[in-house]
N, C-alpha and C positions, 0 to 999 in steps of 0.2 A: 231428573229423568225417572221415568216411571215404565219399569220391564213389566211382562205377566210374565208370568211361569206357570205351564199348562200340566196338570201330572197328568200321563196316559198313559202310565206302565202298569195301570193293573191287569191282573188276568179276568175278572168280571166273573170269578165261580157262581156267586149268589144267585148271578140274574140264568141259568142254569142253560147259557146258548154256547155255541160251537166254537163260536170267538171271542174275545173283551167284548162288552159289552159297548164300549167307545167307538169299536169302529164299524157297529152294525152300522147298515145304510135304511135310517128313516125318513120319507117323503123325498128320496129321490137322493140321501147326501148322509155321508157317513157321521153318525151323531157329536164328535169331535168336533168337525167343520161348524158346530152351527157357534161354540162358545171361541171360537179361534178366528168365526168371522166378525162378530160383536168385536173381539178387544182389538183389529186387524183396523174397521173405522172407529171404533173412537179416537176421538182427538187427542187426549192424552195419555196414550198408552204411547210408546216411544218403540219399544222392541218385544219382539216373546219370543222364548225359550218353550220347550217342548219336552217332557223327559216321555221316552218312550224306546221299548226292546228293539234292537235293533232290525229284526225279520218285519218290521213294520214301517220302517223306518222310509221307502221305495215310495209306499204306497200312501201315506202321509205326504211326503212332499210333491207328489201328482195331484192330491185335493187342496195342496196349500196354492195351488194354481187360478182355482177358482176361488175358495175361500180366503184366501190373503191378500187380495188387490192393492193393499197398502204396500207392499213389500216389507214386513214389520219382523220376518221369523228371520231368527240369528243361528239359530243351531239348535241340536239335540242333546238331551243329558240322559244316562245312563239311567236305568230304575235300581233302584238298592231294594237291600231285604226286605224293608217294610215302607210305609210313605213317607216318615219323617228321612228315612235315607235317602229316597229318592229326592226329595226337598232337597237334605243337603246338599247332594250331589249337582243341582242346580243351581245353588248358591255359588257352590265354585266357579261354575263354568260361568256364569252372569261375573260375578267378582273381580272376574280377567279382564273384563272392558266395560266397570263401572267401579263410581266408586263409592266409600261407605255412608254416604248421606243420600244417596238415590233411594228409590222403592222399588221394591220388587211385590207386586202382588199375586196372589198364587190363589190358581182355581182349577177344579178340579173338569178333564173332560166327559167327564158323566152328567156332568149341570149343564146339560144345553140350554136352558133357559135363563140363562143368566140375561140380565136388562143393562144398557149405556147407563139407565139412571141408577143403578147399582154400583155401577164402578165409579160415576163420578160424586157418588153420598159417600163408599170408602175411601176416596181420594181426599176429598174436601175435608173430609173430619179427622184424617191422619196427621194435616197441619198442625204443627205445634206438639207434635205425640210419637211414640215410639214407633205405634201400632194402628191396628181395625179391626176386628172382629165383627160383625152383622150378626146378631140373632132372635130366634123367637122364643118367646114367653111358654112356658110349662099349660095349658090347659087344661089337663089331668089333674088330680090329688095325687101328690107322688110317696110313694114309699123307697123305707131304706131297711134293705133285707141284706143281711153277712151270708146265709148260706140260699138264696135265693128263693126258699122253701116259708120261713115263718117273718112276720113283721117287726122289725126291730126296733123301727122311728116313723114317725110321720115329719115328713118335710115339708118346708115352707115352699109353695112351689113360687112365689111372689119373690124368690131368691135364687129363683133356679132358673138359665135361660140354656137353652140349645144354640149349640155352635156352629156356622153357615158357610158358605164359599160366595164369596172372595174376600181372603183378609189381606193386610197390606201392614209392610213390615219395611222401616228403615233396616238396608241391606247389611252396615256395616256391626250393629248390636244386634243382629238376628243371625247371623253368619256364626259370630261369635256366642249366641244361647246357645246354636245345635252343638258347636266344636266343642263344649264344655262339657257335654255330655256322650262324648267317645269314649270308649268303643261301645260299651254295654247297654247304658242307661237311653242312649235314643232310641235304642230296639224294643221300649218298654213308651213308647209314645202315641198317642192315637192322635192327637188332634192338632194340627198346625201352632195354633198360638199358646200348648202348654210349654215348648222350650221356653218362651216370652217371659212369660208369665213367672216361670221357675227364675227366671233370671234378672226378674224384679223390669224388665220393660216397663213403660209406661204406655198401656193398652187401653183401648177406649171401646165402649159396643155403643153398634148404633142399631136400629130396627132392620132385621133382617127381610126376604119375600117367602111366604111360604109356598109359591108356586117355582121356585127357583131349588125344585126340589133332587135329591142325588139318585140317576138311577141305580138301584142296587139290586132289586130281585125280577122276577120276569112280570110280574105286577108293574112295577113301575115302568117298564120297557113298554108294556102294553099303555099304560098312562099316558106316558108323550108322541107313543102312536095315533093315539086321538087326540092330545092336543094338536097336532101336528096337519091332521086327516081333517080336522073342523077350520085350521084356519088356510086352508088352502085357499091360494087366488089363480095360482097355474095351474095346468094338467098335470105337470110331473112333482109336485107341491116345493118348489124351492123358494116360494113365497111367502106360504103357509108359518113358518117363522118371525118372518118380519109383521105380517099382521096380528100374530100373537105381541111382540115387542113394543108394535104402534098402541096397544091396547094399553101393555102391563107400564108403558115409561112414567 
């Protein structure tokens, strides 16, 4: 069985709007909706979890009305202090009615762009593996600075890849990397597959998209405002998505 787990508990400070940034409504539909409709028809998603603040919670499940046709959402999980809490916190709630050789894949609701053919390259290559991670290659010449100020290394950027959404994690050794790392040390965590990773997982990357990008400041909001606004095919753009999709599978 293969869950998503959707994180939507952030507060979205960066992107510097009134509300999370998740639940603005672009081209007619709250930017949530658009990665919750994706994993809602794909065929092998089976269920999704949602962690999201409660005051939200009303208003989430009025657009899982239209974006959830499948009938795929099982429940809400609480957001913790930072995202790997919140992750955890999902993991339990999923745990209670799966069991430890299922997948749980877990994407963020700031990636509205996410592609079917995205989820089923990290599915298909998690066979046989712990893990998935998607990512893209360094383009830069990178350095490595200790006090951010003077250059201390030059790095191989040909060794260096950036980390992407949607990773996919056997439930029952990923359950157990976050628990190992109670109380303190999760709280020092930025990126989904470093409990994995620490915990010796058997993790795989495969090519990530670089248009399956996270919005995070008002720059990128304004981004997939015109992705959004160019591929319109309705008046009120609830189409505009899918012909971006039909383009990027």
């Amino acid at each position: 069985m293969n869950i998503a787990l959707v994180l939507s508990g952030g507060t979205g400070s960066r992107a510097g709007t009134d509300i999370p940034k998740q639940y603005i409504e672009v081209g007619g539909r709250a930017i949530l909706s658009y990665s919750v409709a994706l994993l809602s028809a794909h065929r092998d998603i089976d269920r999704i979890h949602i962690v999201a603040a409660a005051p939200w919670r009303e208003a989430i499940t009025d657009w899982l009305a239209d974006c959830d046709p499948a009938k795929k959402f099982r429940g809400f999980s609480e957001p913790g202090a930072n995202r790997q809490l919140s992750i955890y916190n999902g993991l339990l709630d999923i745990r209670a009615c799966a069991d430890d050789a299922d997948r749980v894949l877990i994407h963020d609701a700031a990636r509205p762009l996410l592609t079917a053919a995205m989820v089923s390259a990290c599915l298909a290559a998690a066979d046989g593996h712990d893990g998935v991670l998607p990512v893209l290659p360094m383009k830069d010449t990178v350095y490595g600075s200790t006090d951010g100020k003077t250059i201390g290394s030059l790095l191989d950027r040909r060794e260096i890849f950036a980390g992407q959404a949607p990773e996919v994690f056997r439930l029952g050794p990923y359950l157990d990397a976050n628990r190992r790392l109670l109380p303190q040390r999760i709280l020092e965590i930025n990126g989904s597959t470093e409990p994995a990773v620490m915990a010796g997982m058997d993790m795989v990357m495969i090519p990530g998209d670089e248009r399956n990008f996270k919005i995070t400041t008002g720059g990128d909001l304004e981004r997939f405002r015109r992705i959004v606004e160019e591929g319109k095919e309705g008046t009120d753009g609830s189409m505009g998505i899918a012909s971006y999709r039909r383009l990027q599978a």
